[in-house]
N, C-alpha and C positions, 0 to 999 in steps of 0.2 A: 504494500500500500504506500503509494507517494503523497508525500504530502509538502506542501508549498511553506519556505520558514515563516509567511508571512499570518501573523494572527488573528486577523480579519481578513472574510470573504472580501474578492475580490470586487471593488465598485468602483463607478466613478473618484476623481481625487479630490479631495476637500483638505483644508486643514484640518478638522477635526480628524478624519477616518482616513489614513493614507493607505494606499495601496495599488501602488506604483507597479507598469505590467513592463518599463524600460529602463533600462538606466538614464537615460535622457528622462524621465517622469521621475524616478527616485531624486535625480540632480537639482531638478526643478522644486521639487517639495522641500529638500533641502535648502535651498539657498531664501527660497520663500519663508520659512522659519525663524532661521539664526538671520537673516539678512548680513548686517553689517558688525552684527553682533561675534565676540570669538569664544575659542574652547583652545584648549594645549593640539596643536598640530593639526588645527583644522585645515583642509586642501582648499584649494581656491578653484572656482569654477575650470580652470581649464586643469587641475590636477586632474579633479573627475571624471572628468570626459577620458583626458588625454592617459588615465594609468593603467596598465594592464589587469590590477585585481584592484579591485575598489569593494569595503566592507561596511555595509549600515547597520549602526549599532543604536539599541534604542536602552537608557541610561535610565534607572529609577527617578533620577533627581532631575533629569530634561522631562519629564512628563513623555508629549508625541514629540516632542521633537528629537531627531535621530542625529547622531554625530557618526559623520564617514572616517574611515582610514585608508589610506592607499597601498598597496605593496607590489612590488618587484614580481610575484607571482604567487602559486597554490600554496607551494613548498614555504615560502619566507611564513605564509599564513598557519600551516600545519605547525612548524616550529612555535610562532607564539600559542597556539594550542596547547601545544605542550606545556609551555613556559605557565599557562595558567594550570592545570592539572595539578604540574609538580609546586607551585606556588612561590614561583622564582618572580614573579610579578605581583607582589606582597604591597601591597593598598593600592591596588586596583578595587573600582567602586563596580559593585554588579553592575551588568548588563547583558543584555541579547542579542542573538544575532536579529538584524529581521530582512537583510539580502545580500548577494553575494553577486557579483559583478565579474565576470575573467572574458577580459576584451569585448566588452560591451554587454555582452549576452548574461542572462541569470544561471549561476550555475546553486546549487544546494550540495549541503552534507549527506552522501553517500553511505558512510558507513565509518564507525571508530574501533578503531583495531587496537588496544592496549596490551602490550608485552610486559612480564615481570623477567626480572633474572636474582639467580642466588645471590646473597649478598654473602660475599667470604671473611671473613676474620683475617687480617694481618698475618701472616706468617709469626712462629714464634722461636722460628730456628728450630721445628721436631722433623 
C-alpha cells in the first residue's frame, strides 16, 4: 500500500491546507508563507528550483508553515537520516517530512533498512 508523505488529501492550494502536486506549487506555498521572513539556512527561491534534492519539512513551532533544505543528492539525505537515528544531531527540534523533491519530481520513502553489529570489548592482551 503507497501512501503519499503528504497529511492531507490532496486539494486545491490554500494557505490554510497545503498540498502541493509540484515542486514549482511546494516552492510557491513556501515562499508565500515565510515571505521575507528567515529561518537558519533557508534556500532562496532559485536554491529551490535550481537543487537536485530539495526537502519540506513541517516544524511543530512553524504551525503550516514548512521550512525546505536542499542537498547534493539521496545519499547526502540518507546520511542525515542516520545522523538523526543515532542522535549525533542533538537539539534538533521535531519535525516531519511532508515532500521530497530529486530533480524536480516527488520522490517518497521507500523503505528503512536498519543494521546492528556486535559491539566488541577492547582487546585485553588474552
Amino acid at each position: 500500500m503507497s501512501r503519499s508523505l503528504f497529511s492531507r488529501k490532496r486539494s486545491p492550494m490554500s494557505l490554510s491546507s497545503p498540498s502541493p502536486k509540484t515542486l514549482i506549487e511546494a516552492a510557491q506555498y513556501h515562499e508565500r508563507v515565510w515571505g521575507v521572513e528567515e529561518y537558519p539556512e533557508r534556500p532562496s527561491l532559485t536554491q529551490l528550483l535550481q537543487a537536485r534534492v530539495i526537502v519540506f519539512w513541517q516544524h511543530a513551532e512553524d504551525g503550516e508553515r514548512w521550512r525546505a533544505t536542499s542537498h547534493a543528492n539521496l545519499t547526502e539525505l540518507e546520511e542525515a537520516f542516520s545522523k538523526l537515528l543515532t542522535r549525533q544531531m542533538i537539539g534538533q527540534k521535531p519535525r516531519r517530512i511532508v515532500a521530497i523533491y530529486e530533480d524536480g519530481h516527488e520522490v517518497r520513502l521507500k523503505s528503512v533498512k536498519v543494521e546492528f553489529e556486535r559491539v566488541y570489548p577492547p582487546s585485553s592482551g588474552q
